[in-house]
N, C-alpha and C positions, 0 to 999 in steps of 0.2 A: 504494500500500500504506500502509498507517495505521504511526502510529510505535509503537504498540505491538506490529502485529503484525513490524514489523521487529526490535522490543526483542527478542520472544520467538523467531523464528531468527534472530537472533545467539545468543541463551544456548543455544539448542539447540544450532548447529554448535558453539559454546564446549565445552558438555558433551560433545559428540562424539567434539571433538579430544582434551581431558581424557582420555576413556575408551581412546580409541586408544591415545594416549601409555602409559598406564596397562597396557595390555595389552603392549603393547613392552617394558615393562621387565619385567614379569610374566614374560613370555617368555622371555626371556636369563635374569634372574634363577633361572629354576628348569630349566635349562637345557634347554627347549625348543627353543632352536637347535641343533643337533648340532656337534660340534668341528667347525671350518671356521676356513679365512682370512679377512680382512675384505674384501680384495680381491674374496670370490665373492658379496660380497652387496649389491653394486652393484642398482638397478631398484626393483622392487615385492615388495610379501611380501603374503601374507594374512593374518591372523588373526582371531582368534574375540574378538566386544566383549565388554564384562558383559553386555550386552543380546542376549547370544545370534546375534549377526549377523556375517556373513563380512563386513569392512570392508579393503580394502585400501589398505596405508600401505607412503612411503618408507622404506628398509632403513636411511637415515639416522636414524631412531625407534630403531634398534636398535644403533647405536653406544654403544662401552662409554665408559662414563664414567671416568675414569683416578684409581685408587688410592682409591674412596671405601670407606670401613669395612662392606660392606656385610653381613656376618656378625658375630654375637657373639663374644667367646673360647671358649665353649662350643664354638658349631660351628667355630670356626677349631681348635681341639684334635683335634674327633670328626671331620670332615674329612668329605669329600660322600656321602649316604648312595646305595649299591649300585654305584660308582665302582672301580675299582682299576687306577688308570693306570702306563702303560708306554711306553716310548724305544726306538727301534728306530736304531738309529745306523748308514749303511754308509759304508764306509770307502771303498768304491770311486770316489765321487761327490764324495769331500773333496781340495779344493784351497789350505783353508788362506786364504779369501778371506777371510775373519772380520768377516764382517757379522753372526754369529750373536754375536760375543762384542761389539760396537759397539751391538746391538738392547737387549743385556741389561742393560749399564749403562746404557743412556740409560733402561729402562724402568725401572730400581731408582734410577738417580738415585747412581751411582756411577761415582768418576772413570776417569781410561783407567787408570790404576796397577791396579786392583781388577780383577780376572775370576774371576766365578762361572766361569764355564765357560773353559775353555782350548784348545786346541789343542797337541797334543803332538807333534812327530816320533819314528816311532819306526823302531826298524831292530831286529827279531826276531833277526839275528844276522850273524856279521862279514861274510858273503856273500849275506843278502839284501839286498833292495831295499827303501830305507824309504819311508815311508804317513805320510799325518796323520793325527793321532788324536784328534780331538773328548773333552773330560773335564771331566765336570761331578759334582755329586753323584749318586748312585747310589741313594739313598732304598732303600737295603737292607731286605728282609725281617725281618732278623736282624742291626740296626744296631749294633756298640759303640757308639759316639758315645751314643745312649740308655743305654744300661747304666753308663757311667759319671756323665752329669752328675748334680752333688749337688742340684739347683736344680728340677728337672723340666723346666728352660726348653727342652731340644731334645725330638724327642716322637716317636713313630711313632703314624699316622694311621688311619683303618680304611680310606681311600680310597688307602693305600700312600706316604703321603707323606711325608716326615720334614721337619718344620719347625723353628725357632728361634723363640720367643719373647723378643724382644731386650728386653720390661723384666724377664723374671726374670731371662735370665742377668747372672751374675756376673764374667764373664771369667778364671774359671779356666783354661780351655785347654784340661779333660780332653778336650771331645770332639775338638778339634783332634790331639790325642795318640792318642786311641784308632781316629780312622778310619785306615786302610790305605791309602788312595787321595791321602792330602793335599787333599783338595778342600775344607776350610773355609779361611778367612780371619778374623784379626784385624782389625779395627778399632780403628788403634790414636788416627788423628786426628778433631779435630773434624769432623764431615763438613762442607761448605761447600752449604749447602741454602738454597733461596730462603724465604720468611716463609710464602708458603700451601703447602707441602712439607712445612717444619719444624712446622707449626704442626697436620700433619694427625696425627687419631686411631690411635695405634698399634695394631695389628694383627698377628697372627705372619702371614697369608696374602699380607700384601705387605711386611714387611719395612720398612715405610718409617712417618715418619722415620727413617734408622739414627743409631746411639747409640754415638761413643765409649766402647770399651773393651769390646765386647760382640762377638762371632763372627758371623761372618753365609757365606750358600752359598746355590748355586744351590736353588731350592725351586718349580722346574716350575711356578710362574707359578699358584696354586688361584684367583688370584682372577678370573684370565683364565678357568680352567678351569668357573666354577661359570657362566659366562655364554654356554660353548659355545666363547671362542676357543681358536686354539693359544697356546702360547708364543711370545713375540716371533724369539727364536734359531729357530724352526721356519720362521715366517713369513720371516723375514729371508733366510733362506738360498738362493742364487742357484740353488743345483742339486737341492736337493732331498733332505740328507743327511740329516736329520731327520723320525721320523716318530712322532707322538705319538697317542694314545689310549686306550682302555680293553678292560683283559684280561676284564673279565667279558662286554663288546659283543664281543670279538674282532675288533676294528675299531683298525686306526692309518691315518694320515693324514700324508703331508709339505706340504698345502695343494695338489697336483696333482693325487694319486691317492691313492684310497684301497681298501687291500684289507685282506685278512684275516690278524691278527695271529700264531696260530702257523701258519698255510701261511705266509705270508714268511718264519719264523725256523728251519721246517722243510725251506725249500726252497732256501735261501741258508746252512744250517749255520751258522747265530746259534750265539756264544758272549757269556759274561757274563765282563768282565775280573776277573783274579784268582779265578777260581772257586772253587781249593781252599781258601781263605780261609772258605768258611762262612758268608758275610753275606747270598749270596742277591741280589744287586743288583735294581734293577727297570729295569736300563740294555742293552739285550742289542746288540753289535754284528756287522754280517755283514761278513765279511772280506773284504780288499781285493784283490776277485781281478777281473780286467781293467779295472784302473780306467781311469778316462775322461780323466785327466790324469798328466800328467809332473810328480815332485814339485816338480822343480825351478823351477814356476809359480808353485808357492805362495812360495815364499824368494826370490828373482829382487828382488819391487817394492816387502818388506818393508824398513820403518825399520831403521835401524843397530842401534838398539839392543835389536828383537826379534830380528833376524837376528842378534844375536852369543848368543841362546841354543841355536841351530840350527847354529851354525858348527861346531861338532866331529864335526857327520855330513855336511854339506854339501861343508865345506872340512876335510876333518880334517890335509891336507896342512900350513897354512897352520898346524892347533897345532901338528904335528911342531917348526916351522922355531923 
């Protein structure tokens, strides 16, 4: 073969892969992938080139690139067009194993002190039997937290989302004061961030770098969401208590199974905590009725010093003494 016409398939296969690449991120970008785990997208995918051609590429092409800015403020405010995502949370499946609240700070880049999301034990009354309670934000309908910040920095979304933009806010606290739930957090130290962390493009859809003196809360992951994945806490979760999607698709997903969003919340008697409250959550959980573990799993092989926020239902003997 002559070295020119090897010059020109090299630039051809060159161009090829270019185009492929190109079409992967095109892909995910406009979320052509469907919500999924990464785990299911292990092999081969197809997709359509510029060139009009079915070319199939590894699903490695389609790995998401971690924290890049890849919306405007514009669209990180107006949030993803025709979108209106929803949490289906069951209670019966939670053992308090908290690799959902482990996934979330390693993906925000916040320390173990800091949890967006928590785990709660709760016990409904002196003679029931208590349950963990997964609690993150709520990304209400009908949020206070918006209604009172002076800054505009917290926001409702038209994709349902309630976000922080951490360079307006100011660190008044109102929305910290106004939500019902407790679920924001100060920021009160410098954060401890590595150079290309600290040094990335702020953005309210990841949150990151985060900013001394500003509030920050769980915020369902948009930038995971506009690429098709779940949220890290979804994925993370060993049993499957998490199940994330969209109310307009009427599709949620725990990365196992995926069915249909109100037959599950109709069929399992979903409730939205604190309901009389008026806010409207977009968090709905099914109640913990023949759960699949003894609570006493989840507190058993906890650190001391998370087990002593659990000890007045666990051991309540032990406050009496």
């Amino acid at each position: 073969m002559k070295q020119d016409e090897m010059n020109d398939k090299s630039r051809r296969n060159f161009l090829k892969n270019t185009a492929i690449a190109a079409v992967a991120a095109t892909a995910c970008g406009s979320l052509a992938c469907s919500c999924s785990s990464k785990k299911e997208s292990a092999g081969k995918v197809k997709l359509l080139s510029p060139d009009g051609e079915i070319v199939e590429i590894d699903s490695a092409y389609l790995n998401h690139q971690e924290h890049m800015a890849i919306v405007s403020k514009l669209e990180a405010r107006e949030g993803i067009a025709g979108k209106k995502f929803v949490m289906v949370v069951d209670l019966a499946l939670c053992k308090n194993a908290r690799k959902c609240i482990t996934a979330c700070q390693k993906w925000h880049y916040r320390p173990e002190e800091t949890e967006w999301l928590t785990v709660k034990l709760m016990k409904d009354s002196e003679k029931a039997a208590p349950y963990w309670f997964p609690k993150q934000c709520f990304h209400c309908d009908n949020p206070p937290c918006v209604k009172v910040c002076p800054v505009d920095a917290t926001y409702k979304r038209q994709d349902g989302l309630v976000l922080i933009d951490n360079e307006r806010c100011i660190g008044c606290k109102f929305c910290m004061a106004a939500c019902p739930y407790s679920t924001r957090v100060f920021n009160w130290d410098e954060p401890e961030l590595t150079v290309d962390i600290r040094n990335l493009v702020s953005n309210p859809e990841t949150n990151i770098p985060a900013k001394v003196g500003t509030v920050e809360k769980c915020d369902f992951c948009p930038d995971r969401a506009r690429e098709g994945l779940l949220p890290p806490c979804v994925e993370a979760c060993p049993n499957g208590v998490f199940y994330f999607g969209d109310e307009n698709e009427d599709t949620v997903t725990n990365g196992s199974e995926t069915v249909s969003f109100s037959q599950l919340i109709k069929d399992r008697a979903a409730y939205r905590f604190l309901e009389e409250l008026g806010t409207k959550p977009r968090v709905y959980y099914l109640p913990p009725k023949d759960r699949q573990f003894p609570v006493e799993r989840g507190y058993e092989d906890l650190d001391s010093n998370i087990k002593e926020r659990f000890k007045y239902i666990m051991e309540p003997d032990q406050k009496k003494s």
